[in-house]
N, C-alpha and C positions, 0 to 999 in steps of 0.2 A: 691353624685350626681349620679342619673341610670345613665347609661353606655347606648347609641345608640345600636339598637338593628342590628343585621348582617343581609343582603338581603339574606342571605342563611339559617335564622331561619324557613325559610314557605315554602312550598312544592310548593304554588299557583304561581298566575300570579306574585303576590306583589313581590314573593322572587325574577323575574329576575331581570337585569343592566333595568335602565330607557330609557336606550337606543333599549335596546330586544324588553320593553314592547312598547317602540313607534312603533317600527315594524311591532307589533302585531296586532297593532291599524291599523298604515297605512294600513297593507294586509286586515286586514278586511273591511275599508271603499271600497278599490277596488274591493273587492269580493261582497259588495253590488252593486256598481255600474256596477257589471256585473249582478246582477240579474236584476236589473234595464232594460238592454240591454236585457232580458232574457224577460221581459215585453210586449216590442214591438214583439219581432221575435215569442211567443210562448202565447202569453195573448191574450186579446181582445182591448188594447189601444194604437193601430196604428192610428185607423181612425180617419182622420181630422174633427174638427168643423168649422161648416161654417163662424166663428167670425175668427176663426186661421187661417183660409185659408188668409184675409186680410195681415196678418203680414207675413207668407210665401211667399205670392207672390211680396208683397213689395220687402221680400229679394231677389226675382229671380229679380226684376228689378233692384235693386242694382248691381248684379251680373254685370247682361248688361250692367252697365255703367251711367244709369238713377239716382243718386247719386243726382243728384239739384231738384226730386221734392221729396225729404223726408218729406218735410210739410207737400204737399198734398197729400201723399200716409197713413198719420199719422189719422186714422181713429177713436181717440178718442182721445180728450182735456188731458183728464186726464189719459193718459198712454203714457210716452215717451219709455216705454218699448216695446210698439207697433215698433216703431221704431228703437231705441236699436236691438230688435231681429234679425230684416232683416238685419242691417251691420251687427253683427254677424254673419250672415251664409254665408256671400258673401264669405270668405275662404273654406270651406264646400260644398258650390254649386260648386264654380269651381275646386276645386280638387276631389268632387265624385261623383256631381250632383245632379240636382235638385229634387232629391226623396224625399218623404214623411218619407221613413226611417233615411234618412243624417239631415233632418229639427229634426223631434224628437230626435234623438241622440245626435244633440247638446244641445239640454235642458238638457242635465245630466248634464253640464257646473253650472247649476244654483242647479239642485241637489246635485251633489257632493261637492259644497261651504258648503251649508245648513249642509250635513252630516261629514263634513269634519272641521268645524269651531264649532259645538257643541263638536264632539269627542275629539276636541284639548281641547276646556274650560273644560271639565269634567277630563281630562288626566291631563291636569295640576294641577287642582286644589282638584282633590276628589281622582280617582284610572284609572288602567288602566282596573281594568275591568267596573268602569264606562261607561267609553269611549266605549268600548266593547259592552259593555248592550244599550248604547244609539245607536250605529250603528246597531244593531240586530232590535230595537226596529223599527227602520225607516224603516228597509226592511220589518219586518211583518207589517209595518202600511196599515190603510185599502183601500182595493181598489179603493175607490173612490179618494184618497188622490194618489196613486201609478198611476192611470186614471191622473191627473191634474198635476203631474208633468211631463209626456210628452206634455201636451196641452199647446201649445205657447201662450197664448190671451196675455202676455206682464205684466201683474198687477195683477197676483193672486200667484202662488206657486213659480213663480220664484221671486220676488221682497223678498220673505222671505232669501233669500241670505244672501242680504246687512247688514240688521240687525245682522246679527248671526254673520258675515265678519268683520265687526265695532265691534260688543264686541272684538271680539277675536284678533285684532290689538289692541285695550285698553287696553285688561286685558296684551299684550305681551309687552306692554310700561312699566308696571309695574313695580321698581326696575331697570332701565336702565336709561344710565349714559344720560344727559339732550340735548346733540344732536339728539343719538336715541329715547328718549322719545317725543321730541319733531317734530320727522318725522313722527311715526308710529301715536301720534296724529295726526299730518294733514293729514295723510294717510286715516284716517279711517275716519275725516270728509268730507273726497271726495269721500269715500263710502257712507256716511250718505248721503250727497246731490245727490246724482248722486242717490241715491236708492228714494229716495222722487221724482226728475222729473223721474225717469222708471216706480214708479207704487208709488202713493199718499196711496197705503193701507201700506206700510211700516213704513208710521208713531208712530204704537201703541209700535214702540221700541225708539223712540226717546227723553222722558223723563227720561230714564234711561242712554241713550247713553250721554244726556247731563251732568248729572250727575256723571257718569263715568270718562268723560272729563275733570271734575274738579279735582271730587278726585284722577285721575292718574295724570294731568298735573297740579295743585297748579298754581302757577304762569303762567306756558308758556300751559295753558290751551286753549287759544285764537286762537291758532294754527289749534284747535277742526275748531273752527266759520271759521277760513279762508280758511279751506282745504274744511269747507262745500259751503261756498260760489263760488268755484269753483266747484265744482259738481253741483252745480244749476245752472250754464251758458247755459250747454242745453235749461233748460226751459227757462229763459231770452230771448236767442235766438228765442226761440219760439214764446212765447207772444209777442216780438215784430213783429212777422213775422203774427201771426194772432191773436190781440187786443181782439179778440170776444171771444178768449177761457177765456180770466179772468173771466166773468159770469159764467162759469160752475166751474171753482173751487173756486169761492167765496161761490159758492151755495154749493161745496161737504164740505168746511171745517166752514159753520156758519148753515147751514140747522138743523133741529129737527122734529126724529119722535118717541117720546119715545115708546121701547116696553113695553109691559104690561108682567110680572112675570109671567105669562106660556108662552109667545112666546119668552122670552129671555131663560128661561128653555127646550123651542123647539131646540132652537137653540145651545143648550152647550149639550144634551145630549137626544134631543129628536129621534124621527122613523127615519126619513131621516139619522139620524146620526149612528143609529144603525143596521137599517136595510138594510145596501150598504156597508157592510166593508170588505170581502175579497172578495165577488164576487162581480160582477155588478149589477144594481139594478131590474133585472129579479128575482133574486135567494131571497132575501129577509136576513132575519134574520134565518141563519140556526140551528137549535135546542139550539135557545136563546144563540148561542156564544158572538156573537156582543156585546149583552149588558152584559156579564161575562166583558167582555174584557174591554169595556168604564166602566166599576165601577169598577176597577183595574185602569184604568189608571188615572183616576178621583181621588182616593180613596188617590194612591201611590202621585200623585201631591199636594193634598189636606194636607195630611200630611209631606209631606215634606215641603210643606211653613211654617205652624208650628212650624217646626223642625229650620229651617232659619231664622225666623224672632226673636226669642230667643235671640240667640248670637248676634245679629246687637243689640238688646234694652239693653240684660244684660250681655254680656259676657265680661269675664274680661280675657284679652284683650275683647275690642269689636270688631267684625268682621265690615269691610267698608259698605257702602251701595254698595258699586259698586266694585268686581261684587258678593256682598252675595245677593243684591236684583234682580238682572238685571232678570232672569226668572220669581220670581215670580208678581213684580211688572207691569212686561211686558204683563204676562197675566190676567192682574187687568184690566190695561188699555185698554186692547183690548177687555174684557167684560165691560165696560163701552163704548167705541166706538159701540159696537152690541149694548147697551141700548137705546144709544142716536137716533144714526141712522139706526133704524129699517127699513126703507123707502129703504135704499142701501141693504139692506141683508134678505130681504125678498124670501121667497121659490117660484116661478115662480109656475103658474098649472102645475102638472105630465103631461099630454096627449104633452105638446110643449114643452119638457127639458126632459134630464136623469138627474141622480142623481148626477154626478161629476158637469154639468152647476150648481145646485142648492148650491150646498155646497162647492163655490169657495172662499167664503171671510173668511170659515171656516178654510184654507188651515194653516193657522201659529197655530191654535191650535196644532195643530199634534207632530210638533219640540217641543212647549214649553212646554208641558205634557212630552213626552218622557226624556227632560231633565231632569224633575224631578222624572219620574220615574226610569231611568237610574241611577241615584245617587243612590236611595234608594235600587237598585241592586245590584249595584256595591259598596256598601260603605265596606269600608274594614272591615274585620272581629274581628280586634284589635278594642280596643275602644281608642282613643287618644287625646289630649288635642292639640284641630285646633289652629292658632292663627289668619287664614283666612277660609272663608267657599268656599263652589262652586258658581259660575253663576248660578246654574241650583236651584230647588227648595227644596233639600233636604241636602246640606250641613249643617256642625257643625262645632261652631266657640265656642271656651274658655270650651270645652269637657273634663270631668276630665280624668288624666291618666290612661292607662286601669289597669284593674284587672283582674292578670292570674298569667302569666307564670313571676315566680322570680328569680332574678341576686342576689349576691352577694352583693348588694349595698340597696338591694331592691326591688319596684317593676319596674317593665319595664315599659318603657314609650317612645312614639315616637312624634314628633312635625311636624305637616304640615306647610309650609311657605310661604311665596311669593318670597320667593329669588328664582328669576328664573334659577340658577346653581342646580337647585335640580332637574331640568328636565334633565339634563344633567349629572350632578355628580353623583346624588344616594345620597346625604349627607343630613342625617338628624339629627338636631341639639336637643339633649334633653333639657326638662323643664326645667328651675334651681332648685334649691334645697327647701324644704320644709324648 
């Protein structure tokens, strides 16, 4: 039988205690989130839009005490995030005030979920410099994306949370004893619902999140449905409170406007997308970096679901659909939601919008690319025999034992698990025996 190989065989991140490499992870999620902060004080994406301005000053009257007309201050049917926001900043307003910088700064609240809930799924389940690479990855992301996660509108970069929030309460039920499994399911179906009435665009993760559901919770799966039902009480409360909104999300979730194969190609990688990525959209596409960068990141995603969908059909072990599919299925569906309803994510004229208003529905691209490109960064330098893959889109499941470096027994070989004491121990369990 090989012999489990020592954390002190490898000079890298791999070789520290799991508990170092967590450290390394957390400092660096923070250290983005102060670039982040570095955004507003030294960038160009302070300045309020006249849609945001809505939801901000809602929160100022919340502040005041104005709390009973949340309805009518809730200026779109289909964004309880609108509203969501403003109570949120009611702590905010009255301990720093009602500036334009204290509103923005709270929106990192929905950023650092987003970067903080990828980096844990790729940490647990790929490497630590996964995690690492996919936190790097968020902060180089492009400006127009770095532009809209300060921008409050309620339903566009912040509602990408939720999703990321709910995997990563599922995939941590995983291998836990059936009280805790059965919390952190309901937990994260009160994420799931509560993320559908904040912003209706969050749905494109919720065929997997159901399916997650299952396959982490078997039996007391159900837990999923009830914790979501409660998250959707906002909207309930809603609709009953004004009848008339059901037409408009009748209309957002049965409508059809198919786009036609260059305008969904516009949209997954066309000018607007490449030409607004680290500067704003005066500066353009500077000496064709943008598009270096989007066929990279496209390229690395692209293959990494290949890489993932492998071990789900033929790996022996097979790797779970959930969470080996959860990225890339995620972003299946969400280029099928861009197909259907072209009508919703259509590019406004340039002369009456910048480039961040145009490419707000494009906002969950960003995290779900990065996942998979992150993996494929960060995957360890050993080749090893998975018997799970990652959430993200480049995990390996049923990888034969690497070929290298020989023990006394034979070759070396190291085993990825889902036994969650391996975030914590350091303990890795070798193959059995040939």
């Amino acid at each position: 039988m090989a012999e489990p190989v020592s954390p002190e065989s490898s000079p890298d991140v791999g070789s520290m205690s799991p508990e170092r490499q967590g450290w390394w992870v957390v400092g660096l999620v923070c250290l983005e989130l102060l670039t982040s902060v570095g955004d507003l004080v030294f960038g160009p994406w302070a300045a309020m839009h006249w849609e945001e301005l809505f939801n901000a000053r809602a929160g100022v009257q919340f502040a005041c005490g104005h709390t009973d007309a949340a309805d009518a201050l809730q200026y779109r049917t289909f964004c309880g995030g609108c509203t969501a926001e403003g109570f949120l900043a009611v702590p905010f307003f009255r301990a720093f005030g009602s500036t334009v910088l204290v509103w923005k700064t709270m929106l990192l609240l929905f950023h650092g979920t987003v970067v903080a809930s990828g980096a844990w799924m790729l940490h647990r389940l790929v490497s630590a410099r996964a995690a690492m690479a996919f936190v790097l990855l968020m902060a180089a992301a492009p400006g127009w994306y770095r532009e809209l996660v300060h921008t409050g509108w309620g339903n566009h970069a912040e509602s990408t949370a939720f999703p990321l929030l709910a995997a990563a309460l599922l995939l941590s039920a995983t291998g836990r004893g059936l009280a805790t499994r059965t919390l952190l399911l309901m937990v994260g179906g009160v994420v799931t619902g509560f993320g559908l009435w904040f912003g209706q665009t969050s749905a494109w993760a919720l065929p997997m999140l159901l399916v997650g559901a299952v396959g982490v919770g078997r039996w007391v799966a159900p837990a999923f449905l009830a914790g979501g039902a409660v998250g959707l009480i906002p909207w309930a409360v809603y609709y009953e409170d004004k009848p008339g909104a059901t037409d408009a999300t009748l209309d957002w979730w049965t409508g059809r406007q198919l786009a036609t194969p260059s305008e969904l190609g516009d949209w997954l990688m066309g000018p607007w997308l490449r030409g607004h990525i680290w500067e704003p959209a005066e500066y353009g596409d500077v000496a064709g970096w943008a598009t270096v960068y989007w066929i990279l990141l496209w390229g690395l995603a692209l293959w990494g679901t290949l890489r993932i969908a492998l071990p789900v059909l033929f790996g022996r072990p097979r790797a779970p659909v959930f969470p080996a599919l959860f990225a890339p299925v995620s972003l299946a569906t969400l280029v099928v939601i861009y197909a259907v309803r072209h009508d919703l994510w259509w590019n406004l004229p340039d002369p009456y919008v910048n480039a961040a208003f145009n490419l707000r529905y494009r906002t969950p691209l960003v995290p779900l690319l990065a996942l998979g490109a992150a993996a494929c960064a960060g995957w360890p330098g050993a080749r090893r025999r998975y018997s799970v893959s990652s959430p993200s889109t480049v995990s390996f499941s049923g990888n034969r034992a690497r070929l290298g470096r020989k023990t006394a027994t034979g070759m070396e070989c190291r085993t990825l698990t889902m036994d969650p004491t391996r975030t914590t121990s350091g303990a890795r369990t070798p193959p059995p025996p040939n």
